[in-house]
Structures are given as C-alpha cells and as structure tokens.
C-alpha positions as CSV (number, residue, x, y, z in Angstrom):
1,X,-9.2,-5.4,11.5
2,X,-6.1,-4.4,9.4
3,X,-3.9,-6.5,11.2
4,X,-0.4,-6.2,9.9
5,X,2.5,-7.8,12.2
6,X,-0.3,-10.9,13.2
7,X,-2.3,-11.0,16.5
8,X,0.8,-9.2,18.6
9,X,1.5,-5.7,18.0
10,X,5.6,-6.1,18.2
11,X,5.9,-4.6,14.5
12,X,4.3,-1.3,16.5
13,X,7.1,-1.9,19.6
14,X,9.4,-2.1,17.1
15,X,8.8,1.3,15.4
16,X,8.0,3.3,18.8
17,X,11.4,1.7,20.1
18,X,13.4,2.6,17.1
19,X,11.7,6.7,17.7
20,X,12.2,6.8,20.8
21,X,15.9,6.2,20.6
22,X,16.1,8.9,17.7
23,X,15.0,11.5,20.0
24,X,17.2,10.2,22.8
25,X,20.2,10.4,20.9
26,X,19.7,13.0,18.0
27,X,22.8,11.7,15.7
28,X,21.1,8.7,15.2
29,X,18.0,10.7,13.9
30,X,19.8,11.1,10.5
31,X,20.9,8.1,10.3
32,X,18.7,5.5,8.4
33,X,21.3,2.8,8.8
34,X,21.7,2.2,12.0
35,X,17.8,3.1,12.3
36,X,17.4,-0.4,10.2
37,X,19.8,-2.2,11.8
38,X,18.9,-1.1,15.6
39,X,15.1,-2.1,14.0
40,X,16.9,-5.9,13.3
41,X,18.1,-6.7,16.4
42,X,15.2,-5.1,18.4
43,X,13.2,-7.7,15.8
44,X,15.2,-10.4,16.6
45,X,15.0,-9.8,20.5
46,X,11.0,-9.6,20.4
47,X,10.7,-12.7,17.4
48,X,9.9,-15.3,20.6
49,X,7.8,-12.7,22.5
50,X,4.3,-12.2,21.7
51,X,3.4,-8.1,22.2
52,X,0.2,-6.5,23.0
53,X,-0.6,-2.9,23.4
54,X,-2.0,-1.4,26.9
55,X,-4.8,0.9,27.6
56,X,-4.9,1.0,23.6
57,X,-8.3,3.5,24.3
58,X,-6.3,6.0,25.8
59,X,-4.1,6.1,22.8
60,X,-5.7,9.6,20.6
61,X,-5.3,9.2,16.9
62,X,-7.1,10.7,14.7
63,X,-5.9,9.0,11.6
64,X,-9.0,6.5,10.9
65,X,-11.7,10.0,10.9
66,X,-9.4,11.5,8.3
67,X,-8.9,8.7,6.4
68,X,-12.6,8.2,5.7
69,X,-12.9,12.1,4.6
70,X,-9.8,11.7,2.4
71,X,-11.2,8.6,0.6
72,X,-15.0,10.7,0.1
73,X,-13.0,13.5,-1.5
74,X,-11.1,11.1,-3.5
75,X,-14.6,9.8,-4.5
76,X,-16.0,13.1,-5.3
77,X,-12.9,14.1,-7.3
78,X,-14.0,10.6,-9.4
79,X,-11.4,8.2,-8.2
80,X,-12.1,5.1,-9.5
81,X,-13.6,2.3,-6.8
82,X,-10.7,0.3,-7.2
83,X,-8.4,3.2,-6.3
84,X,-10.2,4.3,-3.4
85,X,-10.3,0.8,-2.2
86,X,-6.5,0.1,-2.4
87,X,-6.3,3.7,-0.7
88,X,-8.3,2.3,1.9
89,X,-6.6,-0.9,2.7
90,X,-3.1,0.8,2.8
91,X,-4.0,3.8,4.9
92,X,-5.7,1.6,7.2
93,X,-3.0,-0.5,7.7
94,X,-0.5,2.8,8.1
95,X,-3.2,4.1,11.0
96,X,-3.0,0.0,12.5
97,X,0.3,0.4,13.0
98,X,1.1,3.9,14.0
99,X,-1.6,5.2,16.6
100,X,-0.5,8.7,17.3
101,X,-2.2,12.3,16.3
102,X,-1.5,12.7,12.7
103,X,0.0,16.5,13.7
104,X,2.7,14.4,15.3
105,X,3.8,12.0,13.1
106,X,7.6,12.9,12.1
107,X,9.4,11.9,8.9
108,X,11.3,9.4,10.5
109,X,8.5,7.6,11.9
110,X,6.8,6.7,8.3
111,X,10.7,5.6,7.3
112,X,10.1,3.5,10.3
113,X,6.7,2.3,9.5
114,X,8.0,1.6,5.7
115,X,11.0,-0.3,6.3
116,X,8.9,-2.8,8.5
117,X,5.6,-2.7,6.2
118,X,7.9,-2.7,2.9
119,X,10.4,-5.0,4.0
120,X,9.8,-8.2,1.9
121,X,7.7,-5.8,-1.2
122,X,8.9,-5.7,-4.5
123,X,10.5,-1.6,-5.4
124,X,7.0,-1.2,-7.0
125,X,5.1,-2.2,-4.1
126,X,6.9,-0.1,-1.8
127,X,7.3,2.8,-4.1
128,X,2.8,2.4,-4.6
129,X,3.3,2.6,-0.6
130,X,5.5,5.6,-0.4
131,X,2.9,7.5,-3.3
132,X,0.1,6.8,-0.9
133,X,1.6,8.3,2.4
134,X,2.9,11.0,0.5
135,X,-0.9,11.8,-1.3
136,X,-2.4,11.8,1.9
137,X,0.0,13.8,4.2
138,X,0.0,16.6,1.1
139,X,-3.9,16.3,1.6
140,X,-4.0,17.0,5.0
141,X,-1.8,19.8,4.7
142,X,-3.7,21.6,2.2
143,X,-6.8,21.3,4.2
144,X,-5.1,22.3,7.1
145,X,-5.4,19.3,9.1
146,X,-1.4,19.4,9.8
147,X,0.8,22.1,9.7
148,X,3.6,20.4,7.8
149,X,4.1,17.7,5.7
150,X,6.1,14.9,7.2
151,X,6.1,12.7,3.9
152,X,7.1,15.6,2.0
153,X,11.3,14.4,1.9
154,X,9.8,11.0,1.5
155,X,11.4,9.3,-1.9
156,X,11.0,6.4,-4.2
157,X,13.1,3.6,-4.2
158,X,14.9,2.9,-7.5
159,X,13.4,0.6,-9.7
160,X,15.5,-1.9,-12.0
161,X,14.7,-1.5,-15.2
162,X,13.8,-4.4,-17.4
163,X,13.3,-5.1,-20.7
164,X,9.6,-6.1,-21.3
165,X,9.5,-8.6,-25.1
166,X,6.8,-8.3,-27.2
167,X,5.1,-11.0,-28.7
168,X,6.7,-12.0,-32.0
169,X,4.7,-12.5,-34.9
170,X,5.2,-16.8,-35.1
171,X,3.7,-16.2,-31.2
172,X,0.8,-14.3,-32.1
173,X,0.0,-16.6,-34.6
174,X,0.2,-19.4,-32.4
175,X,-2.0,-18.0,-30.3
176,X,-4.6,-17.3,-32.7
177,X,-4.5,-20.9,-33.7
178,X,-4.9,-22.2,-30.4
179,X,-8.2,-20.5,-30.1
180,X,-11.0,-23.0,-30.0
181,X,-14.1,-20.8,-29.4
182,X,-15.5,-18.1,-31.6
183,X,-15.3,-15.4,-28.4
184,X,-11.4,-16.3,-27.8
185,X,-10.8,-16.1,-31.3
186,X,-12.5,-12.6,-31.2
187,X,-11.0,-11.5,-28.2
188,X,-7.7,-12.5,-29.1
189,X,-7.8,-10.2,-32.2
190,X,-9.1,-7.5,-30.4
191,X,-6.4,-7.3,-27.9
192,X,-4.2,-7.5,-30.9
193,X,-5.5,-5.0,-33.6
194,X,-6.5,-2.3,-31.0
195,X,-3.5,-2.5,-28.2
196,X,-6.7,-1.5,-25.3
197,X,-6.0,-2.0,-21.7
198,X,-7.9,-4.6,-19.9
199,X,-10.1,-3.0,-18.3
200,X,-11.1,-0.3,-21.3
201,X,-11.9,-4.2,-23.0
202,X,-14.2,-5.0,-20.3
203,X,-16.1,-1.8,-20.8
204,X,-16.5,-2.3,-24.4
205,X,-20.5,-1.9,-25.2
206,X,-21.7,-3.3,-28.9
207,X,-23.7,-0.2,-29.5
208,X,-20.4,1.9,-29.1
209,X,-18.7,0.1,-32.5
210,X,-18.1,1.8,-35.6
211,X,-18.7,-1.2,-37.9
212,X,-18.1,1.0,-41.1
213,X,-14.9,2.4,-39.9
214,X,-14.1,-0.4,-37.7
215,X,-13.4,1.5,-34.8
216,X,-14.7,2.7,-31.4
217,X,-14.0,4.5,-27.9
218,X,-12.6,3.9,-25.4
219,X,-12.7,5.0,-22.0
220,X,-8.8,5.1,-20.0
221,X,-6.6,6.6,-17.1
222,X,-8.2,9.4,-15.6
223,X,-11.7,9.1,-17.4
224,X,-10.4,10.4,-20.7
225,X,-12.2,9.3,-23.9
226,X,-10.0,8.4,-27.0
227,X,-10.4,6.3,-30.6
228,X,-8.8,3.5,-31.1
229,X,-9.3,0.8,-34.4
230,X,-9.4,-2.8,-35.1
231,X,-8.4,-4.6,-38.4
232,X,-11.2,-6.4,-41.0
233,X,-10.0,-9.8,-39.4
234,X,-11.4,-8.4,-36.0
235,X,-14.3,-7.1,-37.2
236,X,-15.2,-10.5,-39.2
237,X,-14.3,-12.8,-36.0
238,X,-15.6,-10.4,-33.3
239,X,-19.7,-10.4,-35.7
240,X,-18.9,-14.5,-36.4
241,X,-19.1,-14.2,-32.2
242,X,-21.7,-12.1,-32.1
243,X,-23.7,-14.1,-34.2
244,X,-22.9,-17.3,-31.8
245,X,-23.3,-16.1,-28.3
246,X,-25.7,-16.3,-26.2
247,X,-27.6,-13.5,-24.6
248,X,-28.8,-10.0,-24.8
249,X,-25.9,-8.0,-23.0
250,X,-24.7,-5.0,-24.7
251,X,-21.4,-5.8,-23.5
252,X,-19.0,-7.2,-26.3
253,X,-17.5,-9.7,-24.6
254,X,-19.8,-11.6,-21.6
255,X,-19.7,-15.2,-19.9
256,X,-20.7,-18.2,-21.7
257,X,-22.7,-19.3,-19.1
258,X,-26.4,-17.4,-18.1
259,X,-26.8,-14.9,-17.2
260,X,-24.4,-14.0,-20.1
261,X,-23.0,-11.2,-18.0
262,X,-19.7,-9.1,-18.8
263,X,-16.7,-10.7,-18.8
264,X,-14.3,-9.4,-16.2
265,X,-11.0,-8.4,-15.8
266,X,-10.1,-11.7,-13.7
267,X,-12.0,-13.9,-16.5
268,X,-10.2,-12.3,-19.2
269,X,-7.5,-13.4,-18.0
270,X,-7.7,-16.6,-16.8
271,X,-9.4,-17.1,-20.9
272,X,-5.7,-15.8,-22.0
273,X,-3.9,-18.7,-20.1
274,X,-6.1,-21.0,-21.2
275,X,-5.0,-20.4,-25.0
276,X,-1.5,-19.6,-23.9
277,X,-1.4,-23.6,-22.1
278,X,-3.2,-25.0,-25.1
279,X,-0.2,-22.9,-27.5
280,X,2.4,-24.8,-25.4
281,X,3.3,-21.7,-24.2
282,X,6.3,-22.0,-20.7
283,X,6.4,-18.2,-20.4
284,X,3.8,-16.1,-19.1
285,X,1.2,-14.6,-21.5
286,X,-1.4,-12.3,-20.1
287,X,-3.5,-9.5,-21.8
288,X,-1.3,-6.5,-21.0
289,X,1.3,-7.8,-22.9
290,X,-0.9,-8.0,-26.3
291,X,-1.0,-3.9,-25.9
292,X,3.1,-4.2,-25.3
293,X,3.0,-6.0,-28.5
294,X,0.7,-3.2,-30.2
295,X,3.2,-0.3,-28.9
296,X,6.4,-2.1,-29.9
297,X,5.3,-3.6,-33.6
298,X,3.8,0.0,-34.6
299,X,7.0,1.4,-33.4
300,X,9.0,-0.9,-35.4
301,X,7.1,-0.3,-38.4
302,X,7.9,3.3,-38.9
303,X,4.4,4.7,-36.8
304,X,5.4,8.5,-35.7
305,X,6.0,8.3,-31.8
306,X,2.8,11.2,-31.5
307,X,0.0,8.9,-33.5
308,X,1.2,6.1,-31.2
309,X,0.9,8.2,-28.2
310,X,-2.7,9.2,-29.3
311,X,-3.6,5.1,-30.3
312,X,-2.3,3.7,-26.6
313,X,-3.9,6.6,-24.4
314,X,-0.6,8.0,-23.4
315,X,-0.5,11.6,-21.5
316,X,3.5,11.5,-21.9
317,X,5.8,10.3,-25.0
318,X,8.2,9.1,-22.2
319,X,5.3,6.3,-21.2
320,X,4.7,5.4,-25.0
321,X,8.6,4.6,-25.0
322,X,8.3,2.4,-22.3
323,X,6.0,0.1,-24.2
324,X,8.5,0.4,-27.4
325,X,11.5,-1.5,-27.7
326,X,13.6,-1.4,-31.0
327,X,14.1,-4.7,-33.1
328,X,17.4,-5.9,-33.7
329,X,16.3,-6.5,-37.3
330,X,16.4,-2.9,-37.1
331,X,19.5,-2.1,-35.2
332,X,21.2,-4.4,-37.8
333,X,19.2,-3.1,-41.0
334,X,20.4,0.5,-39.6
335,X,23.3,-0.1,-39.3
336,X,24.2,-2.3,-42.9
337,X,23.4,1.1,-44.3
338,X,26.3,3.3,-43.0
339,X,28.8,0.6,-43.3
C-alpha cells in the first residue's frame, strides 16, 4: 500500500544486500562510507532490473501489529490526529521496506533504510524521519517488545542555519492595503497584533474573545492554554467583519461561501497569497511568518525575552530566540553610543 521504491522491491534488495555484506565482513560494519557507496553501485547495477520479493508470506514481521498499538497509545496519551497520522504513513513505510521481526532489526539496518528513504529529503525531513524511528524503537523497548534499542545511537543530521526576515513595517502595511474584503482585512490584523500559530487561528471561537480587554486564548503545542492580545485596530476590523459575514458559526473566521464553515489551515493560506500577489509581492509570504514578525518586532522594541516567551507559547527561551533576529538599526544605534 505504502509503496516506497515503486512496483519492484529493489530499494529492499538493496538494503538486505548492503547487511548482509556487513555481517560477512565485520570491518565494513562500522563503516557508513563504504556502506553508502557499496549501496550506489549495487543501485546502479539493479536501476535496469525490475525486483520482486519471493514467498513474501513466509517473511514474519511483526512490525505492522505494533505499529497500530503504538499509534492507539499515542492517541490515548492525546496526540494530535495529524501527528498520529504522519506517524502512521512513516512507520508504515519503514515496515514496507524492512520485513523482518522487529527484535532483529540492527542499528545498521535503519542507517540502511535511511540513507535510501532519506536520500533526496531536505536535513529536516530526514531529521522528522530519524525522531520517528527513534520514538518508536524507545516505545517498544519500554514495553518490552525488544530487548534493546537499535535506534538508540541513531543521530540527527546537522541543519544549516538560516536567517528567517521579518516583515518590515512598509511590508506590513502593504499588505494591509492590499486587503479587499472585510475578513482579510481582519485576518490580516489578527495574525499581526497577536503573533498565533495557524492552526491556534483556525480554532479561534467568537464566544472565547475578551472584547473589553481585547484579548483571548489560545490553545498551542501540547494542548497547553495561554493569553495572547490583539490591538483596537483588530478589534474594530475583526467586529466591522463580524458585522458583514454571513452565517452563524462560532468560529471567527469561516468560508464565504454556505455553509459558512471554518476556515482551514490550507484556506488560510492560500487567502494570504492572494493579498501577497495583489501587494506585488516576488517573495513568499505565508501566515507563519506574520508570528516571525510578532517575535522579532517585540524583541526589537525593548519586550523582556520572558513576556515574549509567555505571548508566543514558547516552553524554551532558546525557541523564542529563534523567532528574534536583532535590527541593524539596532546594532548601529548600539554601537554609535560607545564610540
């Protein structure tokens, strides 16, 4: 169902030829290099060859019947549906691939099985790939399903770190006068003033807003509840939408079309590109980067690092630094007054 290499099962071949040879000739156990580049010519031999397995019922793997109790834990523990279902795609495509009793899976075969499934992922990708092995295998060796954890000297790839520029305020402003509707003039202010996530913005519910204070909550990572605010300007543009819409939904934002449900993550953002296109926008300009924006402005503006923290939902100060990036204005401003 899962299928990952196409109809043949070479990417499999591949893998099982690569082990095999490990245990053959031990010194080439340790050695992830040559593993790779035996893996590319073995690849290269097999590219005009079409593989299938044989007697694939006799092949015992238990993977599959674990999978399915790991992901109704997961569930039970409150993983979110989208999690589990990203859990369940990956894992399914890891039990695809390598059809052997789980209490026999060696570290070197899910190197194997991650150089082949990871080889043309971005570092993130392959690092979300390494997190899931490495969450599973731990689970099955606290419930006792293996007696040790293969993924456990498993690590992540390093990650280039890039500089992620917040709007400015000439861009912002562009965008608000771009806005042609009274819900993407609201929603554009709201993802401005408040610095939410997407999806805690698709969960907003009207009956949940503090109009006197101007504020509400918020629902984030991990099912924790926190306040955030929005500015008068919000408040006036998100009631002149109220007061326009169509409908009865309690969400705050919904579709413009019946039956008025609420708007989506995928909606929201396609609604973002249209503004960004009418702007005259040529970079990319999606909702994440409006709470970016929120994180590196407030920095900039002298708010403590630990009120921040609080505003964007953070668990860490390390993650609220990541959103932060310090203005040149700034650099230059401290700078004019030592010298």
């Amino acid at each position: 169902m899962f299928e990952e290499y196409g109809k043949d099962s070479s990417g499999e071949a591949v893998i099982k030829i690569v082990g095999k040879l490990g245990l053959e000739f031990p010194d080439l156990k340790n050695d992830l290099q040559k593993q790779i580049k035996i893996r590319n010519i073995v690849e290269e031999i097999l590219y005009n060859y079409t593989v299938t397995t044989k007697e694939t019922s006799l092949v015992a793997t238990d993977t599959e019947d674990k999978i399915k109790i790991y992901l109704d834990t997961k569930k039970l523990e409150g993983t979110k549906d989208s999690t589990i279902k990203l859990y369940r795609y990956n894992l399914l495509k890891f039990s695809n691939c390598l059809r052997m009793p789980l209490s026999t899976v060696k570290t070197g075969d899910l190197r194997m099985y991650l150089a082949v499934r990871c080889k043309n992922l971005k570092q993130t990708s392959t690092n979300g790939q390494i997190t899931t092995l490495k969450t599973f295998f731990q689970w099955l060796q606290n419930e006792e399903y293996i007696p040790k954890n293969p993924a456990l000297k498993l690590k992540q790839v390093k990650q280039s770190k890039r500089l992620r520029h917040a709007l400015s305020d000439e861009e912002v402003e562009l965008l608000r006068q771009a806005c042609k509707t009274d819900r993407q003039k609201a929603l554009v202010e709201f993802l401005v003033s408040t610095g939410c996530r997407l999806s805690e913005v698709v969960q907003v519910n009207i009956d949940k807003i503090d109009w006197h204070e101007m504020s509400l909550f918020v629902i984030g990572k991990g099912d924790k509840e926190r306040k955030v605010y929005f500015s008068v300007k919000a408040k006036i543009l998100i009631q002149n939408y109220l007061k326009t819409r169509k409908g009865n939904s309690n969400a705050l934002f919904i579709s413009s079309k019946y039956p008025y449900n609420r708007l989506h993550g995928r909606a929201i953002e396609k609604e973002i590109k249209k503004i960004a296109l009418t702007a005259g926008f040529d970079k990319s300009i999606y909702p994440h980067i409006f709470r970016h924006s929120f994180g590196t402005h407030n920095i900039n503006a002298g708010m403590p690092l630990s009120i921040l923290q609080q505003l964007m939902g953070h668990s860490s100060p390390q993650t609220t630094l990541i959103y932060s990036e310090i203005s040149q204005d700034n650099i230059k401003h401290e700078y004019k007054k030592i010298h």
